[in-house]
C-alpha positions as CSV (number, residue, x, y, z in Angstrom):
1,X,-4.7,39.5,-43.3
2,X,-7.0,39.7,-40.6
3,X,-8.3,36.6,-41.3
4,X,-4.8,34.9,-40.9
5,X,-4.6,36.8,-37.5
6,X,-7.6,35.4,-36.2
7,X,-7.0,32.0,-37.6
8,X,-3.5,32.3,-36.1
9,X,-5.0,33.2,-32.3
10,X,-7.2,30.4,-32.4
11,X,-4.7,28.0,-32.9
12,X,-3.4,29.4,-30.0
13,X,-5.7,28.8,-27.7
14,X,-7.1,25.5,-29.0
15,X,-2.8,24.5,-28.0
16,X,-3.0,25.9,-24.8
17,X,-6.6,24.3,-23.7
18,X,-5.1,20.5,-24.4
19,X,-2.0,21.5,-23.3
20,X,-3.2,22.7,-19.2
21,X,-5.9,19.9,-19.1
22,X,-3.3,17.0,-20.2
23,X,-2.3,16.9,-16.4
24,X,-5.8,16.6,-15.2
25,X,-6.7,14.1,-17.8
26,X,-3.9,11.7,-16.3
27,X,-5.2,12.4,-12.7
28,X,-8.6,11.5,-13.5
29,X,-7.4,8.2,-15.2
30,X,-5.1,7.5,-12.2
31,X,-7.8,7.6,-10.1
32,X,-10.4,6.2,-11.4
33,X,-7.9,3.2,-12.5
34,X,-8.2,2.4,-8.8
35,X,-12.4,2.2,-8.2
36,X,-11.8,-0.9,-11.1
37,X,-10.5,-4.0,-9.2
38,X,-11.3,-7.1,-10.9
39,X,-14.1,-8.7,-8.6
40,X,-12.9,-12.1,-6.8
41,X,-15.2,-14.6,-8.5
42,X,-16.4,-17.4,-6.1
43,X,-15.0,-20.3,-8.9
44,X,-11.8,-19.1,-7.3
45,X,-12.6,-21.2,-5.1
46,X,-15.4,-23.6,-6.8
47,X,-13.3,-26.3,-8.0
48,X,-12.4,-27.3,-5.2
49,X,-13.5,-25.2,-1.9
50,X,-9.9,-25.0,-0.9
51,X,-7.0,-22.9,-1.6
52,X,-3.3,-23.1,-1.2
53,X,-1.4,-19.9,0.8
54,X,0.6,-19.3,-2.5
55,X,-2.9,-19.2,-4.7
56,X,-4.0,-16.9,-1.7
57,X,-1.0,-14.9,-2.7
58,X,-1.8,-14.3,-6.4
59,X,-5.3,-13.5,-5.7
60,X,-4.5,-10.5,-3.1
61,X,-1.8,-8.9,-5.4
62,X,-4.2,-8.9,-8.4
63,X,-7.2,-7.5,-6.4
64,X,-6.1,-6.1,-2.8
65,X,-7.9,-2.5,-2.9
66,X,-5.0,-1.3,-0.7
67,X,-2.1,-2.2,-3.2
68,X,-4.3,-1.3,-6.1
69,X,-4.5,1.8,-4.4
70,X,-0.8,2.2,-4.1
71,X,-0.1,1.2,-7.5
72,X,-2.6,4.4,-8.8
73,X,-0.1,6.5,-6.8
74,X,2.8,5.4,-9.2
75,X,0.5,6.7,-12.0
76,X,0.1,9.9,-10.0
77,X,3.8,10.6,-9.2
78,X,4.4,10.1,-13.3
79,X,1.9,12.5,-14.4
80,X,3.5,15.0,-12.1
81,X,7.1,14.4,-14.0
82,X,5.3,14.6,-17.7
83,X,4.2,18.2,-15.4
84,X,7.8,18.9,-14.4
85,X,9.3,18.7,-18.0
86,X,6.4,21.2,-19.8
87,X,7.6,24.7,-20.4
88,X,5.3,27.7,-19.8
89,X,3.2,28.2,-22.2
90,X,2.6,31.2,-24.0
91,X,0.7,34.3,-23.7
92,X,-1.0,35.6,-26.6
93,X,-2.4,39.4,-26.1
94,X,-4.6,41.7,-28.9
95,X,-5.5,45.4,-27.6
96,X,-6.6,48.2,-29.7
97,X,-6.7,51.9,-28.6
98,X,-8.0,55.2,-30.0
99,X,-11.4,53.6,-30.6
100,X,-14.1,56.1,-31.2
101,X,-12.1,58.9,-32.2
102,X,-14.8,61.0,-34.9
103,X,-11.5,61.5,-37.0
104,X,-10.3,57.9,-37.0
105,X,-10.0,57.8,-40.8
106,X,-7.2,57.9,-42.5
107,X,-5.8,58.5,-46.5
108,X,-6.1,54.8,-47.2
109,X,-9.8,55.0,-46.1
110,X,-12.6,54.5,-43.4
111,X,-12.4,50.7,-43.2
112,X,-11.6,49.3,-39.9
113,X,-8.4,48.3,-40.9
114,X,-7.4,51.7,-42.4
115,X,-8.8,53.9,-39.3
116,X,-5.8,55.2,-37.0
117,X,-6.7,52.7,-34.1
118,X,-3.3,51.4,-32.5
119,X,-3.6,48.1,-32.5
120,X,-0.5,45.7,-31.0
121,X,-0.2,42.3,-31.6
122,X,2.4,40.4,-29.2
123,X,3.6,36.6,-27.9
124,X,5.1,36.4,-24.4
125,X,7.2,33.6,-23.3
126,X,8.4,33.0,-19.6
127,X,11.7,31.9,-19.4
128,X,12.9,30.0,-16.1
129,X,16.4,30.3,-15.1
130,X,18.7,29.5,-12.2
131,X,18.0,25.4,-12.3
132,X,14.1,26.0,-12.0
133,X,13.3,23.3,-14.2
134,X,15.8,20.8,-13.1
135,X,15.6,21.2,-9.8
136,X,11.2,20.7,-10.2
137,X,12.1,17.8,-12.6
138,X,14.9,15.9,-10.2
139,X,11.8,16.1,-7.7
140,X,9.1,14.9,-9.7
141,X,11.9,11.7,-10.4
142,X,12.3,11.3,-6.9
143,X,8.7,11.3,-6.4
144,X,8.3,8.5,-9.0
145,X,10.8,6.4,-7.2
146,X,9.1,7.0,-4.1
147,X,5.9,5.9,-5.0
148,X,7.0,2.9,-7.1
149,X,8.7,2.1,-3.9
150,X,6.0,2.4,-1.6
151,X,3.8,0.5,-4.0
152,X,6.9,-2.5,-3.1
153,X,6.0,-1.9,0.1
154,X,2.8,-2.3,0.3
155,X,3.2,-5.6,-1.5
156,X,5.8,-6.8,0.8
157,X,3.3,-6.0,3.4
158,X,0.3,-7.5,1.5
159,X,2.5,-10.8,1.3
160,X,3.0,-11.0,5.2
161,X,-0.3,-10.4,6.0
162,X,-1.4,-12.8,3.6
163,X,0.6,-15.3,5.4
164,X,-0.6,-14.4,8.6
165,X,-3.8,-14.5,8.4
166,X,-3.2,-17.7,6.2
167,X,-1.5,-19.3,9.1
168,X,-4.0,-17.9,11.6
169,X,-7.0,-19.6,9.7
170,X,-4.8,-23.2,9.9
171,X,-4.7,-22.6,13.9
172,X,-8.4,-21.9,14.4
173,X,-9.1,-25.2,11.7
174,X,-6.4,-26.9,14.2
175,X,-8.0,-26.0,17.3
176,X,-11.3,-26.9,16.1
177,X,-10.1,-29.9,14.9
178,X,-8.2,-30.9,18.4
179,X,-11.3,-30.1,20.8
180,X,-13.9,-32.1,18.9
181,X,-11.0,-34.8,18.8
182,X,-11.1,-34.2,23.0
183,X,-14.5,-34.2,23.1
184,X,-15.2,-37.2,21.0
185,X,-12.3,-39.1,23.5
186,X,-14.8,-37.6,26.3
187,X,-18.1,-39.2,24.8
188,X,-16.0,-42.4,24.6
189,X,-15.2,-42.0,28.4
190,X,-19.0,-41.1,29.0
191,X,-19.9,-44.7,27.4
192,X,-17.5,-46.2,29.5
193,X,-18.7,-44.5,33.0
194,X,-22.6,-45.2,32.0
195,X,-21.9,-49.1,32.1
196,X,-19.7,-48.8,34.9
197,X,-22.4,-47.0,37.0
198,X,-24.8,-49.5,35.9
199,X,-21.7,-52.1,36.8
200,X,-21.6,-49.8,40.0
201,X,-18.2,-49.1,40.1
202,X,-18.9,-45.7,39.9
203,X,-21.1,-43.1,41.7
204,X,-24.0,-41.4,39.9
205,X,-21.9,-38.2,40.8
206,X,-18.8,-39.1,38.5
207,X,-20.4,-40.0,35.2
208,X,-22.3,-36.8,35.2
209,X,-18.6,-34.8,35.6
210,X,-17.7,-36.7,32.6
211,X,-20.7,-36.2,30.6
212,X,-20.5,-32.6,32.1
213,X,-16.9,-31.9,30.8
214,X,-17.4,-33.9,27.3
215,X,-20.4,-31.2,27.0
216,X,-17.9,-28.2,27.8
217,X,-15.4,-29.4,24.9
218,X,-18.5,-29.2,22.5
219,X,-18.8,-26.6,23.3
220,X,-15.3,-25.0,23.0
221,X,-15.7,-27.0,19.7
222,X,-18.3,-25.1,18.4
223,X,-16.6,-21.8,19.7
224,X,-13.5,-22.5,17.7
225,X,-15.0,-23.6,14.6
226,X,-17.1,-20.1,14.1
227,X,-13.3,-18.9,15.0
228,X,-11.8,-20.5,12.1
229,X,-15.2,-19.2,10.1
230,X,-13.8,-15.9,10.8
231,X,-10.2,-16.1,10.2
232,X,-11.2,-17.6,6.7
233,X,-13.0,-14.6,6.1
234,X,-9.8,-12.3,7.2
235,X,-8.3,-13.7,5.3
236,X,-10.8,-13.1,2.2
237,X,-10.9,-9.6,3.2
238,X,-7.0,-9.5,1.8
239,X,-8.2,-11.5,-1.3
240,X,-10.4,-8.5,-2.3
241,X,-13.8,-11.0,-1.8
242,X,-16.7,-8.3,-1.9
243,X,-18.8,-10.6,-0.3
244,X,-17.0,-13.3,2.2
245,X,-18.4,-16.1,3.8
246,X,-15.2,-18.0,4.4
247,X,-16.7,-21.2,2.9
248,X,-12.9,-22.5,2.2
249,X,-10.7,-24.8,3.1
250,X,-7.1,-24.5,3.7
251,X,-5.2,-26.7,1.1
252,X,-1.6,-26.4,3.0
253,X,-1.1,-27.5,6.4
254,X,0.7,-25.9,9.8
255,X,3.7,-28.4,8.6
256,X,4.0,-27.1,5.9
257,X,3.9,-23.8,6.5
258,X,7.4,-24.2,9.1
259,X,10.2,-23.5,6.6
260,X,13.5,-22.6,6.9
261,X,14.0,-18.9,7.7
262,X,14.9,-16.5,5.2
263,X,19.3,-16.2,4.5
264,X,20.4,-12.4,5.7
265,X,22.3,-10.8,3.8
266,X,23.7,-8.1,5.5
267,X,25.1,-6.2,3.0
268,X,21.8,-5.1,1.7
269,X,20.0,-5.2,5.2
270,X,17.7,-1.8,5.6
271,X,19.3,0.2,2.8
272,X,17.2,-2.2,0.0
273,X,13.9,-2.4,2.0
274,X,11.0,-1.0,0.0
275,X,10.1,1.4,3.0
276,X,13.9,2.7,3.5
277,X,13.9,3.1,-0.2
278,X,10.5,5.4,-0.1
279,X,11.8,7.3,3.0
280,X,15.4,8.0,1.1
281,X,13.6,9.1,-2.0
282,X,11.0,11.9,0.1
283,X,14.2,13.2,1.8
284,X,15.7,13.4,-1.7
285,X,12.7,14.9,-3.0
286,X,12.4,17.3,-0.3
287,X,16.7,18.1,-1.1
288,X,15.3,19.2,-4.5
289,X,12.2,21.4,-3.7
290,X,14.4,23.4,-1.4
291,X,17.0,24.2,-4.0
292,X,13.5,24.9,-6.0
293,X,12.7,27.8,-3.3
294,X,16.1,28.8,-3.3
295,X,15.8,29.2,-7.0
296,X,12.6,31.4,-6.7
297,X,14.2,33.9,-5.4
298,X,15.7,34.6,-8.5
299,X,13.6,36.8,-11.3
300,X,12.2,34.9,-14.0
301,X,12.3,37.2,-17.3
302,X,9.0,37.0,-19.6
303,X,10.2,38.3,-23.4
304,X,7.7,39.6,-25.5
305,X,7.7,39.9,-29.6
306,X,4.6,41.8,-31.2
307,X,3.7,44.1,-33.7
308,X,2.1,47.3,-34.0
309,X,-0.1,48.7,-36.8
310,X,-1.2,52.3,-36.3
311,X,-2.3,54.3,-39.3
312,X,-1.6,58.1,-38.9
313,X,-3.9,60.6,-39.6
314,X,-2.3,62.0,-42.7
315,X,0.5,59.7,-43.8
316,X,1.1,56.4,-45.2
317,X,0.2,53.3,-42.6
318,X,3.1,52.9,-39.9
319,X,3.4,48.9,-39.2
320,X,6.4,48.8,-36.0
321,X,7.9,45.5,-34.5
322,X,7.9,45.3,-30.9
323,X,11.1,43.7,-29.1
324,X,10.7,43.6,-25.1
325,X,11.8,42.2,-21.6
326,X,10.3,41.7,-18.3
327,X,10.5,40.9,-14.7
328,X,9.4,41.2,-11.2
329,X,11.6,43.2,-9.0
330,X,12.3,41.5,-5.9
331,X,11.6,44.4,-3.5
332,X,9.6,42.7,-0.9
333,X,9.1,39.0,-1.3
334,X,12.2,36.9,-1.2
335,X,10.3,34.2,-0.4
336,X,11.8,33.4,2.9
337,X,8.8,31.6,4.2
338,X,8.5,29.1,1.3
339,X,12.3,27.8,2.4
340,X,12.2,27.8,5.7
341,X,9.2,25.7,5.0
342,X,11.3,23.7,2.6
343,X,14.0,23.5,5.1
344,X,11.9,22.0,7.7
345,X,10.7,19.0,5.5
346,X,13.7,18.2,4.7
347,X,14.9,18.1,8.6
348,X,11.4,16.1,9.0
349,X,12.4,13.9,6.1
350,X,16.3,13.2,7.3
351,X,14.4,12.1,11.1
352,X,11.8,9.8,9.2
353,X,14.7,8.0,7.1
354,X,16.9,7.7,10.2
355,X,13.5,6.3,12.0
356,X,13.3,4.0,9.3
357,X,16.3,2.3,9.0
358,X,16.3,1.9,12.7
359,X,13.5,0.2,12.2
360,X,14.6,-2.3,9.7
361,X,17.0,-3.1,11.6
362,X,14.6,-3.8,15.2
363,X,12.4,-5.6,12.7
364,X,15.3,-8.0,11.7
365,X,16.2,-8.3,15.6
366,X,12.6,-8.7,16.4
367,X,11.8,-11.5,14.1
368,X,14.8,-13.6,14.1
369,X,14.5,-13.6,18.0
370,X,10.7,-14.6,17.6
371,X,11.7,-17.3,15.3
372,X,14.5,-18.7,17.5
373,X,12.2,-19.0,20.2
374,X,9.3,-20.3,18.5
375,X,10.8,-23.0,16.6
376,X,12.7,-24.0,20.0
377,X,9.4,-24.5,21.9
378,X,7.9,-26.3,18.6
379,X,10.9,-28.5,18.6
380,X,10.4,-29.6,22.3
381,X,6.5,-29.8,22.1
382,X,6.8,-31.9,19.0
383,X,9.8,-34.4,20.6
384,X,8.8,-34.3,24.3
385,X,5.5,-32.6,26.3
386,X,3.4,-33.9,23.0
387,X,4.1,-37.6,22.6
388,X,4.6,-37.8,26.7
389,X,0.6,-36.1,27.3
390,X,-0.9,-38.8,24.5
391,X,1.1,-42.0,26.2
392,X,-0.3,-40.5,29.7
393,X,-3.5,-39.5,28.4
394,X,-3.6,-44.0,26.8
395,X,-2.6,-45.3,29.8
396,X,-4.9,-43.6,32.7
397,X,-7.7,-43.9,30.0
398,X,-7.0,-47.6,29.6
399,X,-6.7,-47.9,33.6
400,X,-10.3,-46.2,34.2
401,X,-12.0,-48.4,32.0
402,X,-10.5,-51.4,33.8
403,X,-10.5,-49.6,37.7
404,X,-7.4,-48.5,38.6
405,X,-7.5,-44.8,37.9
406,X,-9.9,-42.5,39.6
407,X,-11.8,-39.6,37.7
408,X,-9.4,-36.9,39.3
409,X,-6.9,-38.8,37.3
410,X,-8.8,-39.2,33.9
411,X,-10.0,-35.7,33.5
412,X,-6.9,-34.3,34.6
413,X,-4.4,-36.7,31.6
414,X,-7.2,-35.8,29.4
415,X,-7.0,-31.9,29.5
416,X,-3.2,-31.8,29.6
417,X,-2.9,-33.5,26.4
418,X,-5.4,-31.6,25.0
419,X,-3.8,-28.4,26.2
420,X,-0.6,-30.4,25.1
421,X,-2.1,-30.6,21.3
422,X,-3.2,-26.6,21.7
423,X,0.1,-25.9,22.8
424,X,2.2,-27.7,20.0
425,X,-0.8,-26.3,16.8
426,X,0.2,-22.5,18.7
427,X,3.8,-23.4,18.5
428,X,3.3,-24.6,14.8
429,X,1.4,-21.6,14.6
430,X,3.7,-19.1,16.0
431,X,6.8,-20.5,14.2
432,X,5.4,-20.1,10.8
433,X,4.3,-16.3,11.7
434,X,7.9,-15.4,12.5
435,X,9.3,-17.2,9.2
436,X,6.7,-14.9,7.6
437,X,8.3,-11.6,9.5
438,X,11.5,-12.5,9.0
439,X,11.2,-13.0,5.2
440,X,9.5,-9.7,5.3
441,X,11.9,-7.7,7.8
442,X,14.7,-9.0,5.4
443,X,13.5,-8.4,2.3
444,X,15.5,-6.5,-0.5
445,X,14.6,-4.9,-3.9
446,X,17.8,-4.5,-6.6
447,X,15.3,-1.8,-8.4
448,X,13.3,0.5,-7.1
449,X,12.3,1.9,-10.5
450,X,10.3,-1.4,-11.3
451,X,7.2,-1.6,-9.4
């Protein structure tokens, strides 16, 4: 018999160790799931050296650290639920009294089990009532759709700043691209001025201002082409590179990158964004926790079942069952401070979620009047300053070589089409950044529980 006792207790507690360190198990392989990103490999990018924005894409939602990070918080928010829906567990207690009376034997014998020690055996259960349970589970749901929809978020996020800095890395290629364009046009012009000064047509004093300014687009040249080093390796950064050295190539073009903005629908505008969605799901969360305090001010009762073996001195043994109840009398605490504190996150929370969905809605405002204004000013770079600078820029070119333009007139046709070709590669530039933050201020999700 005491060998079944013992056997019994032991199962007890070997139950109760797995069953508290389950939730810390599940923590530890949340977190650690997010220091293992699969490395960026440089035959990403070996084929060919170049890559296309929407391979840029895959790359940064397989291995961004920052959306790997938020996709370990989905991971977090579930082990919390599996939390939520455990009961209590158990409490097991042994106690023995009388030892060391000098008359502890009895008429079944001296054995340890025959002495008159009063020894009680008992299990105690604590039972929640008044919605405890379903109030921490609804929380611990709302907590799941929270972070699965933050983890959207972040994604949505990912994307535009993928795009961005995809689109910023085509500008600096394009503005390195148009000043060593201007300054080989300027060495041509400083050919042409050495044989007319030889001709003498031409003052020492003017072909050293042209060789002068065809040095200073070099080296604006070089300037922007350590630019567009850099952006490449912004735009790594996103990719997850651990070691970036932007030594790509852009496979898509400004061109390309100008689409047609994003339809609204304005059915689903701010209520189905991924950040509204998050912000509605705290102040839901917070809803539940303070119907969770509110609950805690009522008594939980613990019930108890044990035995009690107690030998008397003379007698046969006395074996008693022990039935009991209790709980804590709420005298003092009514644990005011816990929902007031309660109360004021969800105030904080119903602010935030308002906040939000203004914001949606100023980010839908702010892009579509970017892009209106962008595309406009592309549209009349492309179709009038651009092609008017180059046909300027040809004809005073053509008249200096022959004699009848002065330098004045040369360098000044020659910078405004090259800040002509700037203009129209920022305009490119600037159009396909507010496609980008339109499609992301007008993004929707049908279902937030799928990350």
């Amino acid at each position: 018999m005491r060998n079944s006792s013992a056997r019994v207790q032991c199962g007890v507690l070997i139950r109760l160790f797995f069953q508290r360190t389950i939730f810390a198990r599940l923590l530890i392989a949340a977190t650690f799931s997010v220091f293992q990103p699969q490395v960026l490999a440089q035959n990403d990018f070996a084929a060919t050296n170049t890559i296309s924005l929407a391979d840029a894409k895959r790359i940064a939602f397989e291995r961004n650290w920052d959306l790997l990070a938020a996709k370990s918080g989905i991971d977090a928010a579930q082990a919390q639920l599996l939390v939520a829906k455990d009961f209590p567990n158990p409490t097991a207690s042994l106690s023995t009294a009388k030892i060391g009376d000098r008359e502890s034997g009895s008429t079944m014998g001296n054995g340890l089990w025959e002495r008159n020690y009063d020894s009680i055996t008992a299990v105690s259960q604590l039972i929640e009532i008044g919605g405890k349970r379903r109030d921490r589970q609804v929380s611990a749901r709302a907590g799941v759709v929270g972070a699965r929809a933050r983890f959207l978020d972040a994604r949505r996020s990912l994307e535009q700043g993928v795009t961005k800095a995809y689109v910023s890395a085509l500008l600096a290629d394009e503005n390195a691209r148009s000043l060593n364009e201007s300054t080989g046009m300027f060495h041509h012009e400083v050919e042409i001025a050495q044989a007319r000064l030889k001709a003498g047509d031409i003052s020492d004093s003017d072909e050293k201002q042209i060789e002068n300014n065809a040095d200073i687009f070099d080296l604006q040249a070089k300037s922007a082409e350590a630019a567009a080093v850099q952006a490449r390796i912004a735009v790594e950064i996103l990719l997850g590179v651990e070691k970036p050295k932007g030594n790509w190539t852009p496979a898509d073009t400004l061109e390309q990158m100008v689409a047609v903005a994003p339809q609204i629908d304005e059915a689903q505008t701010n209520g189905a964004r991924p950040d509204v969605l998050a912000a509605e799901a705290d102040l839901n969360e917070s809803k539940s926790d303070l119907k969770l305090q509110k609950a805690m001010r009522i008594p939980d009762p613990t019930f108890t079942i044990g035995a009690e073996h107690n030998p008397p001195g003379g007698g046969p043994p006395v074996d008693t069952l022990l039935v009991g109840v209790s709980f804590p009398l709420p005298l003092w605490n009514w644990n005011r401070g816990e929902i007031k504190s309660a109360q004021t996150t969800v105030d904080k929370n119903e602010l935030a979620f308002a906040k939000v969905r203004a914001q949606a809605a100023a980010d839908i405002a702010n892009a579509q009047s970017e892009f209106h204004e962008a595309s406009a000013r592309l549209e009349r770079y492309q179709n009038q300053i651009l092609p008017k600078s180059q046909k300027v820029r040809e004809s005073v070119a053509f008249a200096y070589e022959k004699g009848g333009a002065s330098l004045v007139n040369l360098l000044e046709a020659e910078r405004a089409d090259n800040d002509a070709r700037l203009a129209t590669a920022q305009a490119l530039s600037d159009t396909a950044s507010a496609v980008a933050d339109l499609k992301a201020a007008t993004e929707v999700i049908n279902d937030p529980t799928i990350p």
